[in-house]
C-alpha positions as CSV (number, residue, x, y, z in Angstrom):
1,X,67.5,62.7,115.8
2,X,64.3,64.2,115.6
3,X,63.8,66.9,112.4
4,X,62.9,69.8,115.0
5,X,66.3,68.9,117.1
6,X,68.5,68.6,114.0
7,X,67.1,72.4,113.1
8,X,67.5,74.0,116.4
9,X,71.0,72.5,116.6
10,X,71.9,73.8,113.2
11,X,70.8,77.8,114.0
12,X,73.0,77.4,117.0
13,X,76.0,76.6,115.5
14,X,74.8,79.9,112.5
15,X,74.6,81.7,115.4
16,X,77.8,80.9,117.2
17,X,79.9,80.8,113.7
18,X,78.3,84.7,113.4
19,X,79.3,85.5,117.0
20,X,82.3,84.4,116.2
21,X,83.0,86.8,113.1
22,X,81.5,89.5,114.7
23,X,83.9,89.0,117.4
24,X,87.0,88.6,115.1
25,X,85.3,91.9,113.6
26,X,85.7,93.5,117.1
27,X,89.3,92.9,117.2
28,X,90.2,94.0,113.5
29,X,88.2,97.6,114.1
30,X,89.9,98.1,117.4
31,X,93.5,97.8,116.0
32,X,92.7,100.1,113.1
33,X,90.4,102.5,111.0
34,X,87.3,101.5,110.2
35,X,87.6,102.4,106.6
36,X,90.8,100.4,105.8
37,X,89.8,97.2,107.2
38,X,89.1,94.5,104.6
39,X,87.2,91.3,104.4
40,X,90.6,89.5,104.3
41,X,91.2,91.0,107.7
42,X,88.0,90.2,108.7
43,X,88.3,86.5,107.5
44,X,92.2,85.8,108.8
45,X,91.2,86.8,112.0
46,X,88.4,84.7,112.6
47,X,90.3,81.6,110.6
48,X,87.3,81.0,108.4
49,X,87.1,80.5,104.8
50,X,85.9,83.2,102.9
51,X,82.7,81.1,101.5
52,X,81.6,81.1,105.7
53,X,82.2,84.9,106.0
54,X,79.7,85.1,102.9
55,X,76.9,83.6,104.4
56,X,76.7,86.0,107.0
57,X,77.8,89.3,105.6
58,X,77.9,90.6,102.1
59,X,79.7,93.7,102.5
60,X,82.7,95.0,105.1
61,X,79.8,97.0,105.7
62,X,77.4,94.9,106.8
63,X,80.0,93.0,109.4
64,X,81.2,96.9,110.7
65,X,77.1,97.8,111.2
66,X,76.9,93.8,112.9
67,X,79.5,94.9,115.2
68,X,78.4,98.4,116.2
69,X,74.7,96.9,117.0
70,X,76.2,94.6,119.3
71,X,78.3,97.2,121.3
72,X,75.5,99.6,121.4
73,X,72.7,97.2,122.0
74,X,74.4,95.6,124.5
75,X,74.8,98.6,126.3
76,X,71.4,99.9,125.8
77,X,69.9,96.8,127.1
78,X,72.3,97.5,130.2
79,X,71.2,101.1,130.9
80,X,67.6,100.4,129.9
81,X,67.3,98.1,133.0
82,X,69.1,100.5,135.3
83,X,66.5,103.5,134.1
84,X,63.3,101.7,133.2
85,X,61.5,103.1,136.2
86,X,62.9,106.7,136.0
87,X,60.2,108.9,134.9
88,X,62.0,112.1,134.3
89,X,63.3,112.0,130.3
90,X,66.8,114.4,131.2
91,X,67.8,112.1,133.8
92,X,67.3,109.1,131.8
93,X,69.4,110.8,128.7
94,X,71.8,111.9,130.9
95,X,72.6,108.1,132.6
96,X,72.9,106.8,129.0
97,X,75.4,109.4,128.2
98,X,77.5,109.4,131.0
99,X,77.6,105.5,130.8
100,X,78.6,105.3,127.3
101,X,81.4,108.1,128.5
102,X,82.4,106.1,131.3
103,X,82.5,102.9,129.6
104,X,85.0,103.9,127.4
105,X,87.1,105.6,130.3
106,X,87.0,101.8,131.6
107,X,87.6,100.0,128.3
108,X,89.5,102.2,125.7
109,X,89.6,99.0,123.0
110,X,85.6,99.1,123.7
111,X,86.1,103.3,123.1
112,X,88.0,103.2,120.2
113,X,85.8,100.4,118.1
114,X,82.9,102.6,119.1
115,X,84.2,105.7,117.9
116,X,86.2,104.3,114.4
117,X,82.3,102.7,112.7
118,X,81.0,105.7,114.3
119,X,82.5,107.8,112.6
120,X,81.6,105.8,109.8
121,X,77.9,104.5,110.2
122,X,76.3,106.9,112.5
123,X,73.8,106.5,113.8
124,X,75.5,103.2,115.8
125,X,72.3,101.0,115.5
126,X,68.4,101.9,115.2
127,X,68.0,101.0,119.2
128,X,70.5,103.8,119.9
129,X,68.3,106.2,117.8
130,X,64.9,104.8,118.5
131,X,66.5,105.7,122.5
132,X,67.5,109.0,122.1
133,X,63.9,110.2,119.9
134,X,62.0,108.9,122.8
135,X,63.5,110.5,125.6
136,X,63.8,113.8,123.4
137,X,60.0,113.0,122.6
138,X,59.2,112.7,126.3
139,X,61.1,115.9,127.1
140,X,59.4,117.7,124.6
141,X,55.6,116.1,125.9
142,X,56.5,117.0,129.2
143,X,58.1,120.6,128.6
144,X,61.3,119.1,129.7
145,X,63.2,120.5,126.2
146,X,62.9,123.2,124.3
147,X,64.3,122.2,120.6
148,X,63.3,123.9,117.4
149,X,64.1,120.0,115.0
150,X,64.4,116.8,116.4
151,X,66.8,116.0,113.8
152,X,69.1,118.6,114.9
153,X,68.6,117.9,118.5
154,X,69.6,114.1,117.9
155,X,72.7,115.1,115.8
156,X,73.9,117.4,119.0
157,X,73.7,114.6,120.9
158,X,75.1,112.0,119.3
159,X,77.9,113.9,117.4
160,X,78.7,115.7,120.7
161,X,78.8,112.2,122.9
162,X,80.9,110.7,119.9
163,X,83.5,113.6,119.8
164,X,83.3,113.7,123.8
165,X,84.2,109.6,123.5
166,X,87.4,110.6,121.2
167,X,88.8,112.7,123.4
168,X,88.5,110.7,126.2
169,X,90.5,108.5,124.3
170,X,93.0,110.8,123.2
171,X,93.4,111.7,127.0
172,X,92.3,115.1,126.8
173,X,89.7,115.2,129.7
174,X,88.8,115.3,133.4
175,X,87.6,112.3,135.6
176,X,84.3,114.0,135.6
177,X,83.9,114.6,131.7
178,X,81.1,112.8,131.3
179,X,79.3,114.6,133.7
180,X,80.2,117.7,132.1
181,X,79.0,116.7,128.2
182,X,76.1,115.5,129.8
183,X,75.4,118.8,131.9
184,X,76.1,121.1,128.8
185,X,73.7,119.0,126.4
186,X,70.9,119.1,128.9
187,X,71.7,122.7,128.5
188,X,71.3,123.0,124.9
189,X,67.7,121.4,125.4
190,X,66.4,123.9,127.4
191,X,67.2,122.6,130.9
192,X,68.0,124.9,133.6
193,X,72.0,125.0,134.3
194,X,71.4,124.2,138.1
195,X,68.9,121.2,137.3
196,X,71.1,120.7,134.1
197,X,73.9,120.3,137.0
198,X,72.5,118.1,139.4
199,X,71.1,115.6,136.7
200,X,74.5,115.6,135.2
201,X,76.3,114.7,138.5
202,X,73.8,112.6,140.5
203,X,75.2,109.7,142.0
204,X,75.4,106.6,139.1
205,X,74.8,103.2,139.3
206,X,77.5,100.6,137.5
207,X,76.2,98.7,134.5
208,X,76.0,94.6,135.5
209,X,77.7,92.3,133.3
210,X,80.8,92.7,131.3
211,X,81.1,93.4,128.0
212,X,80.3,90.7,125.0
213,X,83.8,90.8,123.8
């Protein structure tokens, strides 16, 4: 077997052994809080010895941040294809909202992983930040929003869609509670209510592809 073979063969079996954690991850977080699982947990679950999970992870922390990049990313990737031509910054901030929102109506185990590491290790993953300071950028460019700090502006929106997530969990909303968050955060940039409204309830697309886990 040629040397270059033998090495690309090796990083896929790294990378399907870390899938594989990450997914055992998955189901450990959705069963209970984030801050009482345990690398033992982590490690039964996946039915590796605790030498593999060590390789990939050092900390419980590191596995929780591994998994919440994945959600996220995934996601992002997702809702990046479905707005990539959308030139408009509020409508583009309000699809990614309201399909985060409606991805947990759809898949509470998917909800309630997302909302026990948020909780936990906000921001989910840099992608999910790096996102929401370009479209608040944009907005800002383009006189879209009106904010006084970005920093505050992307703790409204993120602590406000994570909260909104929870109690849509909980069972505490309306079918069209994602439209509503996403109306009343437009709102607090500086959008109009009636252009806050019809961004926040235009007709949306569903993601392709099911989730990784």
């Amino acid at each position: 077997m040629k040397p270059s073979r033998r090495t690309s063969i090796g990083l896929e079996k790294r990378e399907r052994t870390r899938s594989r954690l990450i997914a055992a991850a998955y189901r450990v977080f959705a069963s209970k809080d984030a801050d009482t699982v345990t690398i033992d947990d982590i490690i039964i679950q996946a039915k590796v010895a605790r030498g593999t999970f060590y390789n990939y992870f050092q900390t419980r922390e590191d596995v929780l941040k591994a998994v919440a990049a994945s959600l996220s990313d995934e996601m992002n990737q997702k809702i990046w294809a479905q707005s990539v031509a959308i030139e408009d910054p509020a409508e583009r901030m309000a699809i990614a909202l309201r399909q985060f929102l409606h991805q947990a109506m759809r898949d509470s185990t998917w909800g309630w992983v997302i909302v026990r590491i948020g909780l936990v290790a906000a921001p989910l993953s840099e992608t999910i930040e790096r996102g929401v300071m370009t479209d608040l950028e944009a907005g800002i460019r383009l006189n879209r929003f009106r904010v006084d700090s970005l920093q505050v502006a992307i703790d409204l929106i993120l602590g406000t869609g994570l909260m909104a997530m929870r109690s849509i969990l909980a069972g505490h909303t309306e079918p069209d509670y994602p439209e509503q968050i996403a109306k009343i955060i437009l709102k607090s940039l500086g959008v109009a209510d009636a252009d806050a409204r019809a961004i926040a309830f235009k007709l949306l697309e569903p993601l392709q592809g099911d989730s990784t886990f």
